[in-house]
C-alpha positions as CSV (number, residue, x, y, z in Angstrom):
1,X,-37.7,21.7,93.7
2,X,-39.2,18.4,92.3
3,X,-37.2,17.4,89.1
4,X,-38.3,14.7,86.6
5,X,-36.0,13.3,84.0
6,X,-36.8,11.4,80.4
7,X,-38.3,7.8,80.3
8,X,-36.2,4.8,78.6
9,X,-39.1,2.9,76.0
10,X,-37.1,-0.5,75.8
11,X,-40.1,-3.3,76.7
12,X,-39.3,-6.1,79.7
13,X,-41.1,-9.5,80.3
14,X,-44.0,-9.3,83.0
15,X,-43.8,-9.0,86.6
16,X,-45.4,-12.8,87.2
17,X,-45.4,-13.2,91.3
18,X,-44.6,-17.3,92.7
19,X,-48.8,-17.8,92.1
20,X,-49.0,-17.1,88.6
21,X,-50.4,-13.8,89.2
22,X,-49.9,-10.8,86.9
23,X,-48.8,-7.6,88.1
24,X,-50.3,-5.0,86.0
25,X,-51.5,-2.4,88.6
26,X,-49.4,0.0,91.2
27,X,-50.7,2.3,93.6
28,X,-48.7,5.1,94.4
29,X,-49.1,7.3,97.4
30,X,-47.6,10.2,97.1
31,X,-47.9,12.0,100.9
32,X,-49.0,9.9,103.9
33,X,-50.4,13.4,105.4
34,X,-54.0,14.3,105.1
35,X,-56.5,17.0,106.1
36,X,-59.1,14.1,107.7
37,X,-58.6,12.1,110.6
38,X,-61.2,9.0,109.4
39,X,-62.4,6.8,112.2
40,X,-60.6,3.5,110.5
41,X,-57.4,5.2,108.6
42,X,-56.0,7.6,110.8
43,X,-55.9,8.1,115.1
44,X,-57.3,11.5,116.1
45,X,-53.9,13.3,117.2
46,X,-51.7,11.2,115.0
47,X,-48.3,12.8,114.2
48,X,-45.7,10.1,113.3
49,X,-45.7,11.1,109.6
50,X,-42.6,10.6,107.1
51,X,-39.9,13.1,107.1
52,X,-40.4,15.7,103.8
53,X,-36.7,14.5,102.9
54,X,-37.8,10.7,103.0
55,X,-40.7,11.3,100.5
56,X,-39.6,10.0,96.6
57,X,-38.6,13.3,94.7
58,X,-40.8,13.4,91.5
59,X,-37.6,12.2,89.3
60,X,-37.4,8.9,91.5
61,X,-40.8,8.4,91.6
62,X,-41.1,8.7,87.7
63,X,-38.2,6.2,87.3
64,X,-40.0,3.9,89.3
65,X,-43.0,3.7,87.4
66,X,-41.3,3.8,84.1
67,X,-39.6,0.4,85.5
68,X,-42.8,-0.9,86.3
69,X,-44.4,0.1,83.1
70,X,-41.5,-1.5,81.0
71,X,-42.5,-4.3,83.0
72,X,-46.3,-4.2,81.7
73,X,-47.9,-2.2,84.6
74,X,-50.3,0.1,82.6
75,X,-52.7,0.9,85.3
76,X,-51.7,3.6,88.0
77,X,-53.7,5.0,91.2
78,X,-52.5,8.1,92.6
79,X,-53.2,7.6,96.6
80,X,-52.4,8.8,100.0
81,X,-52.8,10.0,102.8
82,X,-54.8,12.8,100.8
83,X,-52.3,13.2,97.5
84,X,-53.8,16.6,96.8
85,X,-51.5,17.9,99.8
86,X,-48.7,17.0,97.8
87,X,-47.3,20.1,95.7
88,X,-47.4,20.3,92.0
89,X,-49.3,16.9,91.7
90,X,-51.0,17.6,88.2
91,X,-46.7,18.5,87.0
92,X,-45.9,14.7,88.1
93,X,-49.3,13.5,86.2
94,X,-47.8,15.4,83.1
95,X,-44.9,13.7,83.2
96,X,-46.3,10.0,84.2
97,X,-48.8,9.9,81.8
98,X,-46.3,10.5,79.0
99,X,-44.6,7.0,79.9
100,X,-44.6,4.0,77.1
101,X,-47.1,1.5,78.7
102,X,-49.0,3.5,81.1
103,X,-52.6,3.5,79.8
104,X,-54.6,4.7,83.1
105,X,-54.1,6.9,85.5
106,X,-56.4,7.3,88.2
107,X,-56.8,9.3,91.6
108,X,-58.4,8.6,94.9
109,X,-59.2,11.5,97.0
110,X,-61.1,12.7,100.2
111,X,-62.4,15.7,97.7
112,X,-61.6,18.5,100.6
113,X,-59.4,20.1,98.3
114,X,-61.0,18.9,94.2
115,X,-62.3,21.9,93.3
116,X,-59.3,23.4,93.4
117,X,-57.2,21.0,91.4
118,X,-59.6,19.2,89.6
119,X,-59.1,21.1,86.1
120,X,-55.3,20.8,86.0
121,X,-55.4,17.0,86.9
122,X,-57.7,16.2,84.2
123,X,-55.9,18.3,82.2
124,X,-52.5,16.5,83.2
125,X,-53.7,12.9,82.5
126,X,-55.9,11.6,85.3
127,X,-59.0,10.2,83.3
128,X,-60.9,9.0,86.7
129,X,-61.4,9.4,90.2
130,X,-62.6,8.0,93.2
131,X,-63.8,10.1,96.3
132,X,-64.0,8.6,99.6
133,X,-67.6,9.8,100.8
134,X,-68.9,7.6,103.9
135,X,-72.2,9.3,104.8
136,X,-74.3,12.3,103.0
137,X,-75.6,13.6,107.0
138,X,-73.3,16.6,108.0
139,X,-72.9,15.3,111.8
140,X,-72.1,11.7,111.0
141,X,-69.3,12.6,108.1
142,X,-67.7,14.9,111.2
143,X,-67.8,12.2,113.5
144,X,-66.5,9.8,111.0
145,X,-64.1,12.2,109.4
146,X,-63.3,14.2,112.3
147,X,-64.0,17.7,111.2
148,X,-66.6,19.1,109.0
149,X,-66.3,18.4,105.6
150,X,-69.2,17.6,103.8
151,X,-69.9,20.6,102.5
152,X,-66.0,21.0,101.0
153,X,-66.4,17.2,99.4
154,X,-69.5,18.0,97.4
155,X,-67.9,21.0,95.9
156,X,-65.4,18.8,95.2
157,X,-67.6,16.2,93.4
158,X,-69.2,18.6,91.5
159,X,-66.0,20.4,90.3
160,X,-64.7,17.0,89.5
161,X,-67.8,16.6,87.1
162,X,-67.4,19.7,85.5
163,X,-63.9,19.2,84.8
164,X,-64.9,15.6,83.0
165,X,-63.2,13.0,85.0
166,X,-65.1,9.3,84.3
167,X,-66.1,7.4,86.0
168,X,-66.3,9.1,88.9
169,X,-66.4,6.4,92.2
170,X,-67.8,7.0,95.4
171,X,-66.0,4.6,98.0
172,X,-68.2,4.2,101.1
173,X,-66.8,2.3,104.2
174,X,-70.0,0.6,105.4
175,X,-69.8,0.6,109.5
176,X,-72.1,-1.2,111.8
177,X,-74.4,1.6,113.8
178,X,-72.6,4.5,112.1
179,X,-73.4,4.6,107.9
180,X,-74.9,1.4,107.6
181,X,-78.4,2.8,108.0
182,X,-77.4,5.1,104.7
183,X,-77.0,2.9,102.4
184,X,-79.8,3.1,100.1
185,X,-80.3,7.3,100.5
186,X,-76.1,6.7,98.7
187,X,-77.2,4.4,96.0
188,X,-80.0,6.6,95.4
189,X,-77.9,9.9,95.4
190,X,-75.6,8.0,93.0
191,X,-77.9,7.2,90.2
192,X,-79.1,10.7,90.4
193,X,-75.3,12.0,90.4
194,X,-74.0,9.4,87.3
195,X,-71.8,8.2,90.3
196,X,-70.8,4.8,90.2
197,X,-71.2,3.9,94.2
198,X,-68.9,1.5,95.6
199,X,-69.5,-0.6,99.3
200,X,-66.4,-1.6,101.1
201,X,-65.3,-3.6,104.2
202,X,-63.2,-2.0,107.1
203,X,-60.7,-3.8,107.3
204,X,-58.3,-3.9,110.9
205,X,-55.4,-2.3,109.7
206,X,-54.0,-0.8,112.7
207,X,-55.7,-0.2,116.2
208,X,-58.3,2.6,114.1
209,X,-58.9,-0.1,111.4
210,X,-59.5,-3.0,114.1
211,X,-61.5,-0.5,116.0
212,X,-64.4,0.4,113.1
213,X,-67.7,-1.7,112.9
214,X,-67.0,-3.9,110.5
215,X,-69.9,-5.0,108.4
216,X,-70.1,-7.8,106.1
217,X,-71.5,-6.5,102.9
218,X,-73.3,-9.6,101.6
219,X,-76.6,-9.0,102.9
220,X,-76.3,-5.2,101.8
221,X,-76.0,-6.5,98.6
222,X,-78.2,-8.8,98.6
223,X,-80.9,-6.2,99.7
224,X,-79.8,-3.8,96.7
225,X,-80.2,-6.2,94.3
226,X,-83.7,-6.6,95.2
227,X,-84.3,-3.0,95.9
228,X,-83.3,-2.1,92.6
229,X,-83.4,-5.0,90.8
230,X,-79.9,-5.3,90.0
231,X,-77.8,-7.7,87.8
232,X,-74.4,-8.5,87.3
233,X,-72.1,-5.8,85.5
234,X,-71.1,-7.1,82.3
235,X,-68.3,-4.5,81.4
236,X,-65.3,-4.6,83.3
237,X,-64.9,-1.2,85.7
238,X,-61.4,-0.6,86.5
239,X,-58.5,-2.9,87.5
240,X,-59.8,-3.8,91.2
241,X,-61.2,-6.3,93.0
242,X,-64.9,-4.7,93.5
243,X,-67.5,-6.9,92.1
244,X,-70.2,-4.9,90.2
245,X,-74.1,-4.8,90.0
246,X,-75.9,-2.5,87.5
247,X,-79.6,-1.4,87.2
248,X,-81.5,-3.1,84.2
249,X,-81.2,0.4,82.0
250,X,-77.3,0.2,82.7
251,X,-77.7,3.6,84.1
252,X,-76.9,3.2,88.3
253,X,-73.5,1.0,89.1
254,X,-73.0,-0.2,92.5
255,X,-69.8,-2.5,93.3
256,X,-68.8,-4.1,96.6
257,X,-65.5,-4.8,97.9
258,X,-65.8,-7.7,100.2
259,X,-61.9,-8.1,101.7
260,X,-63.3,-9.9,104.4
261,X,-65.7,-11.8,103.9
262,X,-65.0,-12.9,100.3
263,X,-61.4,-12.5,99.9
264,X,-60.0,-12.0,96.1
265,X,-56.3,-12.6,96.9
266,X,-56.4,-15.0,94.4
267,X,-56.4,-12.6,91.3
268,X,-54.3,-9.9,93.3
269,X,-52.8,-7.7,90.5
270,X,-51.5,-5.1,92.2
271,X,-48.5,-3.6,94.8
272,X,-48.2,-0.6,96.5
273,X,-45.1,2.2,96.5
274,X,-45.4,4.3,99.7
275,X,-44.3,8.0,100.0
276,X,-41.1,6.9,101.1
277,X,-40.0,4.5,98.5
278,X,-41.1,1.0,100.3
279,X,-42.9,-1.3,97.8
280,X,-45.8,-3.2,100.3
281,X,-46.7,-6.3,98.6
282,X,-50.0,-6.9,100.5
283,X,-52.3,-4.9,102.8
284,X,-52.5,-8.1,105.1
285,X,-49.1,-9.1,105.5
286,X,-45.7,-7.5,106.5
287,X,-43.5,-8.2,103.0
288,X,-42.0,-5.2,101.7
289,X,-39.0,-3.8,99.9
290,X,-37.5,-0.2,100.7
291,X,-36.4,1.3,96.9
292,X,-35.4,4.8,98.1
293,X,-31.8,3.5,99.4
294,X,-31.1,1.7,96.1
295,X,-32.4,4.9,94.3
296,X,-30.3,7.8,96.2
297,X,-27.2,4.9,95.5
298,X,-27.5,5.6,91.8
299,X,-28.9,2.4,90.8
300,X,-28.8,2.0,87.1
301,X,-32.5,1.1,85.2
302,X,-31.4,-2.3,85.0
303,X,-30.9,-2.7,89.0
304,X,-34.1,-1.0,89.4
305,X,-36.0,-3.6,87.6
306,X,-34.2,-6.7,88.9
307,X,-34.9,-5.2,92.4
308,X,-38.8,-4.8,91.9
309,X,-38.9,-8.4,90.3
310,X,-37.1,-9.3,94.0
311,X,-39.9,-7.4,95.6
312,X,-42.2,-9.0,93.5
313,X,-41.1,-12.5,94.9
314,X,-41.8,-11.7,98.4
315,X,-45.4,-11.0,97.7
316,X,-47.9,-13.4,99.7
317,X,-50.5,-15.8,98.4
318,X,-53.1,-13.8,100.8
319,X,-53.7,-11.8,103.6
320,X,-54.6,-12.9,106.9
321,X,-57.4,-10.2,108.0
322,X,-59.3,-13.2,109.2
323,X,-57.3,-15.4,110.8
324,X,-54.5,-12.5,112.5
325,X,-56.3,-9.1,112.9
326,X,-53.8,-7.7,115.4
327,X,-50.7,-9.0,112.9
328,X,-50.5,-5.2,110.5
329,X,-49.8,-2.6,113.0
330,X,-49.7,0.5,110.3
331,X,-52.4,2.4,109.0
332,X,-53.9,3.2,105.9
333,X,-52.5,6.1,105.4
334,X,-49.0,5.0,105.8
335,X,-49.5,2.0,103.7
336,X,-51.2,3.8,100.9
337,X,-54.5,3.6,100.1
Protein backbone atom coordinates (compact mmCIF):
# COMPACT_ATOMS: atom_id res chain seq x y z
CA UNK A 1 0.00 0.00 0.00
CA UNK A 2 1.51 3.43 -0.82
CA UNK A 3 2.29 5.28 2.57
CA UNK A 4 3.19 9.00 2.90
CA UNK A 5 4.50 10.49 6.12
CA UNK A 6 4.56 14.41 7.42
CA UNK A 7 6.74 17.10 5.78
CA UNK A 8 9.63 18.92 7.88
CA UNK A 9 9.02 23.17 7.11
CA UNK A 10 12.72 24.22 8.09
CA UNK A 11 13.82 26.54 4.87
CA UNK A 12 17.47 25.59 2.98
CA UNK A 13 19.68 27.86 0.67
CA UNK A 14 18.97 27.29 -3.18
CA UNK A 15 20.05 24.51 -5.28
CA UNK A 16 22.60 26.92 -7.47
CA UNK A 17 24.21 24.29 -10.23
CA UNK A 18 28.44 25.20 -11.18
CA UNK A 19 26.73 27.84 -14.07
CA UNK A 20 24.81 30.01 -11.85
CA UNK A 21 21.66 28.45 -12.69
CA UNK A 22 18.70 28.19 -10.33
CA UNK A 23 17.03 25.06 -9.74
CA UNK A 24 13.49 25.79 -9.04
CA UNK A 25 11.63 23.12 -11.16
CA UNK A 26 11.51 19.11 -10.89
CA UNK A 27 9.79 16.80 -12.98
CA UNK A 28 8.70 13.68 -11.50
CA UNK A 29 7.69 10.69 -13.31
CA UNK A 30 5.89 8.56 -11.53
CA UNK A 31 5.52 5.13 -13.90
CA UNK A 32 7.71 4.72 -16.97
CA UNK A 33 4.67 2.40 -18.48
CA UNK A 34 2.16 3.80 -20.79
CA UNK A 35 -0.95 2.82 -22.84
CA UNK A 36 0.71 4.47 -26.24
CA UNK A 37 3.59 3.37 -28.13
CA UNK A 38 4.48 7.07 -29.83
CA UNK A 39 6.65 6.94 -32.89
CA UNK A 40 9.66 9.07 -30.98
CA UNK A 41 9.15 7.92 -27.14
CA UNK A 42 8.50 4.40 -27.09
CA UNK A 43 9.51 1.14 -29.71
CA UNK A 44 6.45 -0.75 -30.77
CA UNK A 45 6.95 -4.07 -28.69
CA UNK A 46 8.96 -2.45 -25.95
CA UNK A 47 9.00 -4.37 -22.59
CA UNK A 48 12.10 -3.50 -20.55
CA UNK A 49 10.08 -1.49 -17.95
CA UNK A 50 11.15 -0.91 -14.22
CA UNK A 51 10.36 -3.50 -11.75
CA UNK A 52 6.90 -2.52 -9.56
CA UNK A 53 9.38 -2.94 -6.44
CA UNK A 54 12.01 -0.39 -7.99
CA UNK A 55 9.37 2.39 -8.37
CA UNK A 56 9.66 5.25 -5.24
CA UNK A 57 6.78 4.29 -2.71
CA UNK A 58 4.63 7.54 -2.35
CA UNK A 59 6.42 8.15 1.26
CA UNK A 60 9.93 8.37 -0.50
CA UNK A 61 8.81 10.14 -3.23
CA UNK A 62 7.08 12.83 -0.91
CA UNK A 63 10.45 13.12 1.08
CA UNK A 64 12.13 13.80 -1.98
CA UNK A 65 10.21 16.66 -3.01
CA UNK A 66 9.89 18.07 0.40
CA UNK A 67 13.89 18.19 0.17
CA UNK A 68 13.72 19.84 -2.93
CA UNK A 69 11.10 22.23 -1.89
CA UNK A 70 13.06 23.23 1.35
CA UNK A 71 15.57 23.89 -1.17
CA UNK A 72 13.32 26.49 -3.13
CA UNK A 73 11.90 24.14 -5.84
CA UNK A 74 8.19 25.42 -5.96
CA UNK A 75 7.25 24.24 -9.35
CA UNK A 76 6.37 20.43 -9.87
CA UNK A 77 5.34 18.36 -13.13
CA UNK A 78 3.80 15.15 -12.63
CA UNK A 79 5.21 12.98 -15.84
CA UNK A 80 5.70 9.59 -17.24
CA UNK A 81 5.46 7.14 -19.14
CA UNK A 82 1.51 8.01 -18.87
CA UNK A 83 1.38 8.88 -14.78
CA UNK A 84 -2.40 8.24 -14.83
CA UNK A 85 -1.43 4.32 -14.89
CA UNK A 86 0.01 4.92 -11.65
CA UNK A 87 -2.58 4.03 -8.69
CA UNK A 88 -3.98 6.51 -6.38
CA UNK A 89 -2.20 9.52 -8.18
CA UNK A 90 -4.70 12.31 -7.08
CA UNK A 91 -3.78 10.59 -2.97
CA UNK A 92 0.08 11.61 -3.71
CA UNK A 93 -1.17 15.12 -5.27
CA UNK A 94 -3.04 15.54 -1.78
CA UNK A 95 -0.22 15.05 -0.04
CA UNK A 96 2.52 17.02 -2.28
CA UNK A 97 0.55 19.93 -2.65
CA UNK A 98 0.41 20.32 1.10
CA UNK A 99 4.33 20.78 1.18
CA UNK A 100 5.88 24.37 2.46
CA UNK A 101 7.26 25.76 -0.85
CA UNK A 102 5.52 23.95 -3.49
CA UNK A 103 3.41 26.56 -5.28
CA UNK A 104 2.55 24.64 -8.73
CA UNK A 105 1.72 21.48 -9.51
CA UNK A 106 1.23 20.45 -12.89
CA UNK A 107 0.50 17.19 -15.07
CA UNK A 108 1.40 16.10 -18.50
CA UNK A 109 -0.67 13.48 -19.92
CA UNK A 110 -1.51 11.39 -23.20
CA UNK A 111 -5.43 12.12 -22.01
CA UNK A 112 -6.34 8.25 -22.80
CA UNK A 113 -7.44 7.90 -19.36
CA UNK A 114 -8.49 12.16 -18.13
CA UNK A 115 -11.90 11.75 -17.98
CA UNK A 116 -11.66 9.45 -15.60
CA UNK A 117 -9.31 11.17 -13.20
CA UNK A 118 -9.62 14.52 -14.09
CA UNK A 119 -12.06 15.68 -11.17
CA UNK A 120 -10.03 14.14 -8.34
CA UNK A 121 -6.71 15.59 -9.60
CA UNK A 122 -7.96 19.01 -9.79
CA UNK A 123 -9.52 18.41 -6.77
CA UNK A 124 -6.16 17.08 -5.16
CA UNK A 125 -3.98 20.13 -6.22
CA UNK A 126 -3.04 19.88 -9.96
CA UNK A 127 -3.93 23.54 -11.15
CA UNK A 128 -2.80 22.68 -14.99
CA UNK A 129 -2.21 20.31 -17.48
CA UNK A 130 -0.62 19.60 -20.63
CA UNK A 131 -1.88 16.85 -23.17
CA UNK A 132 0.33 15.47 -25.64
CA UNK A 133 -2.01 15.65 -28.96
CA UNK A 134 0.22 15.38 -32.27
CA UNK A 135 -2.39 15.32 -35.02
CA UNK A 136 -6.44 15.93 -34.94
CA UNK A 137 -6.79 13.05 -38.22
CA UNK A 138 -7.92 9.65 -36.59
CA UNK A 139 -5.43 7.56 -38.99
CA UNK A 140 -2.33 9.69 -38.48
CA UNK A 141 -2.76 9.86 -34.39
CA UNK A 142 -2.82 5.71 -34.84
CA UNK A 143 0.09 5.64 -36.83
CA UNK A 144 1.84 8.08 -34.61
CA UNK A 145 0.49 6.73 -31.38
CA UNK A 146 0.14 3.26 -32.38
CA UNK A 147 -3.42 2.50 -31.58
CA UNK A 148 -6.51 4.42 -31.79
CA UNK A 149 -6.86 7.07 -29.54
CA UNK A 150 -8.13 10.11 -30.68
CA UNK A 151 -11.41 9.70 -29.84
CA UNK A 152 -10.38 8.70 -25.90
CA UNK A 153 -7.93 12.07 -25.81
CA UNK A 154 -10.72 14.46 -26.74
CA UNK A 155 -12.88 13.12 -24.03
CA UNK A 156 -10.21 13.60 -22.10
CA UNK A 157 -9.63 17.29 -23.09
CA UNK A 158 -12.96 18.08 -22.56
CA UNK A 159 -13.39 16.41 -19.17
CA UNK A 160 -10.20 18.17 -18.21
CA UNK A 161 -12.10 21.56 -19.11
CA UNK A 162 -15.01 20.72 -17.20
CA UNK A 163 -13.18 19.83 -14.23
CA UNK A 164 -11.28 23.56 -14.38
CA UNK A 165 -7.63 22.79 -14.93
CA UNK A 166 -5.82 26.19 -16.55
CA UNK A 167 -4.16 26.51 -18.71
CA UNK A 168 -4.68 23.61 -20.41
CA UNK A 169 -1.41 22.87 -23.08
CA UNK A 170 -1.55 21.06 -26.08
CA UNK A 171 2.12 19.70 -26.78
CA UNK A 172 2.39 18.81 -30.55
CA UNK A 173 5.65 17.01 -31.81
CA UNK A 174 5.96 18.65 -35.24
CA UNK A 175 7.36 15.73 -37.73
CA UNK A 176 8.49 16.12 -41.24
CA UNK A 177 5.77 14.29 -43.75
CA UNK A 178 3.66 13.05 -40.79
CA UNK A 179 1.83 16.31 -38.75
CA UNK A 180 3.72 18.97 -40.23
CA UNK A 181 0.97 19.58 -42.78
CA UNK A 182 -1.49 20.08 -39.53
CA UNK A 183 -0.24 22.69 -38.16
CA UNK A 184 -2.48 25.52 -38.73
CA UNK A 185 -6.02 23.17 -38.59
CA UNK A 186 -4.13 22.81 -34.48
CA UNK A 187 -3.62 26.43 -33.95
CA UNK A 188 -6.95 27.02 -35.26
CA UNK A 189 -8.70 24.17 -33.09
CA UNK A 190 -6.81 25.85 -30.16
CA UNK A 191 -8.09 29.28 -30.23
CA UNK A 192 -11.54 27.79 -30.66
CA UNK A 193 -10.79 25.34 -27.61
CA UNK A 194 -9.07 28.23 -25.12
CA UNK A 195 -6.05 25.73 -25.55
CA UNK A 196 -2.86 27.24 -25.38
CA UNK A 197 -0.96 25.14 -28.41
CA UNK A 198 2.50 24.44 -28.00
CA UNK A 199 5.14 23.25 -31.21
CA UNK A 200 8.01 21.04 -30.20
CA UNK A 201 11.22 19.54 -31.76
CA UNK A 202 11.86 15.65 -31.71
CA UNK A 203 14.57 15.29 -30.32
CA UNK A 204 16.94 11.76 -30.81
CA UNK A 205 16.53 10.38 -27.62
CA UNK A 206 16.95 6.71 -28.25
CA UNK A 207 16.81 4.85 -31.71
CA UNK A 208 12.61 6.03 -31.76
CA UNK A 209 13.71 9.64 -30.95
CA UNK A 210 16.59 9.62 -33.65
CA UNK A 211 14.25 7.86 -35.98
CA UNK A 212 11.25 10.69 -36.06
CA UNK A 213 11.35 13.61 -38.73
CA UNK A 214 12.65 16.16 -37.08
CA UNK A 215 11.52 19.52 -38.06
CA UNK A 216 13.02 22.76 -37.27
CA UNK A 217 10.24 24.90 -35.95
CA UNK A 218 11.49 28.37 -36.97
CA UNK A 219 9.87 28.69 -40.21
CA UNK A 220 6.50 27.26 -38.66
CA UNK A 221 6.74 30.06 -36.56
CA UNK A 222 7.51 32.32 -38.64
CA UNK A 223 4.55 31.41 -40.94
CA UNK A 224 2.09 31.69 -37.78
CA UNK A 225 3.12 34.86 -36.94
CA UNK A 226 2.08 36.10 -40.17
CA UNK A 227 -0.89 33.94 -40.41
CA UNK A 228 -2.32 35.27 -37.40
CA UNK A 229 -0.57 38.09 -36.87
CA UNK A 230 1.08 37.18 -33.74
CA UNK A 231 3.32 39.01 -31.16
CA UNK A 232 5.46 38.15 -28.46
CA UNK A 233 3.68 36.89 -25.14
CA UNK A 234 4.23 39.39 -22.58
CA UNK A 235 3.15 37.19 -19.43
CA UNK A 236 5.26 34.55 -18.44
CA UNK A 237 3.46 30.83 -19.09
CA UNK A 238 4.82 28.35 -16.93
CA UNK A 239 8.41 27.54 -15.75
CA UNK A 240 9.73 26.06 -19.24
CA UNK A 241 11.67 26.83 -21.90
CA UNK A 242 8.82 27.35 -24.77
CA UNK A 243 8.90 30.73 -26.08
CA UNK A 244 5.44 32.27 -26.55
CA UNK A 245 3.39 34.12 -29.37
CA UNK A 246 -0.09 35.53 -28.69
CA UNK A 247 -2.84 36.86 -31.05
CA UNK A 248 -3.30 40.73 -30.81
CA UNK A 249 -6.76 40.18 -28.59
CA UNK A 250 -4.54 38.03 -26.21
CA UNK A 251 -7.05 35.34 -26.78
CA UNK A 252 -5.02 32.30 -28.99
CA UNK A 253 -1.39 31.33 -27.36
CA UNK A 254 1.03 29.40 -29.32
CA UNK A 255 4.61 28.61 -27.85
CA UNK A 256 7.45 26.69 -29.53
CA UNK A 257 10.06 24.66 -28.00
CA UNK A 258 12.99 24.76 -30.18
CA UNK A 259 15.67 22.08 -28.29
CA UNK A 260 17.39 21.83 -31.45
CA UNK A 261 17.64 24.42 -33.26
CA UNK A 262 17.69 27.16 -30.58
CA UNK A 263 18.92 25.51 -27.57
CA UNK A 264 17.92 27.18 -24.04
CA UNK A 265 20.46 25.28 -21.80
CA UNK A 266 21.55 28.32 -20.70
CA UNK A 267 18.58 29.16 -18.29
CA UNK A 268 17.97 25.33 -17.56
CA UNK A 269 16.00 25.38 -14.26
CA UNK A 270 15.02 22.17 -13.89
CA UNK A 271 16.02 18.12 -13.08
CA UNK A 272 14.30 15.16 -13.49
CA UNK A 273 13.42 12.19 -10.67
CA UNK A 274 12.61 8.96 -12.63
CA UNK A 275 10.21 6.23 -11.30
CA UNK A 276 12.96 4.58 -9.83
CA UNK A 277 14.58 7.12 -7.78
CA UNK A 278 17.58 8.30 -10.38
CA UNK A 279 17.79 12.15 -10.53
CA UNK A 280 18.73 12.81 -14.60
CA UNK A 281 20.36 16.13 -14.65
CA UNK A 282 19.86 16.69 -18.49
CA UNK A 283 17.89 15.02 -21.37
CA UNK A 284 21.21 15.29 -23.51
CA UNK A 285 23.75 13.97 -21.45
CA UNK A 286 24.39 10.85 -19.19
CA UNK A 287 24.84 12.60 -15.48
CA UNK A 288 22.64 11.16 -13.02
CA UNK A 289 22.29 10.21 -9.33
CA UNK A 290 20.37 6.98 -8.15
CA UNK A 291 18.43 8.27 -4.64
CA UNK A 292 16.38 5.06 -4.07
CA UNK A 293 19.53 3.18 -2.40
CA UNK A 294 20.28 6.11 -0.04
CA UNK A 295 16.43 6.24 0.65
CA UNK A 296 15.69 2.35 1.52
CA UNK A 297 19.29 2.92 3.79
CA UNK A 298 17.43 5.26 6.05
CA UNK A 299 19.05 8.38 5.12
CA UNK A 300 18.26 11.10 7.47
CA UNK A 301 16.56 14.66 5.78
CA UNK A 302 19.77 16.16 6.16
CA UNK A 303 21.67 13.31 3.94
CA UNK A 304 18.90 13.63 1.57
CA UNK A 305 19.56 17.27 0.82
CA UNK A 306 23.38 17.09 0.81
CA UNK A 307 22.92 14.22 -1.73
CA UNK A 308 20.68 16.20 -4.26
CA UNK A 309 22.99 19.29 -3.94
CA UNK A 310 25.85 16.41 -5.09
CA UNK A 311 23.44 15.59 -7.91
CA UNK A 312 23.04 18.99 -8.55
CA UNK A 313 26.83 19.41 -9.21
CA UNK A 314 27.01 16.85 -11.85
CA UNK A 315 24.56 18.68 -13.94
CA UNK A 316 25.95 19.77 -17.56
CA UNK A 317 26.26 23.17 -18.99
CA UNK A 318 24.18 21.72 -22.18
CA UNK A 319 23.20 18.94 -24.05
CA UNK A 320 24.73 17.61 -27.07
CA UNK A 321 21.51 16.77 -29.40
CA UNK A 322 23.51 18.40 -32.09
CA UNK A 323 26.76 17.56 -32.01
CA UNK A 324 26.24 13.50 -30.57
CA UNK A 325 22.79 12.20 -31.52
CA UNK A 326 23.59 8.58 -31.05
CA UNK A 327 25.32 9.55 -27.33
CA UNK A 328 21.46 9.08 -25.00
CA UNK A 329 20.50 5.57 -25.58
CA UNK A 330 17.17 5.71 -23.25
CA UNK A 331 13.88 6.83 -24.19
CA UNK A 332 11.58 9.24 -23.14
CA UNK A 333 9.61 7.38 -21.25
CA UNK A 334 12.35 6.03 -19.11
CA UNK A 335 13.87 9.39 -18.58
CA UNK A 336 10.67 11.18 -17.78
CA UNK A 337 9.06 13.37 -19.72
Amino acid sequence: METSCPPTSRLSPALIDRFGRRVSYLRLSVTDRCDLRCSYCLPKGFSGFEEPENWLRFDEIERVVAAFARMGVSRLRMTGGEPLLRRHLPKLVSSLSDLPGLKDISLSTNATQLHKHAVALRSAGVSRINVSLDSLDKACMEKITGRDSLVSIMAGLQAGKQAGFDPIKLNMVVMRGVNDHEVLRMAQYCFEEGFILRLIEAMPMGETGRNSQYLDVGPIREQLVRQFNLKPAAAELGGGPARYWSTQDGKGTIGFISPISQHFCATCNRVRLSVDGTLYMCLGQEEKFELRPLLRAGISDAELESAIRAAIELKPERHEFNDNPYKIIRFMAQTGG
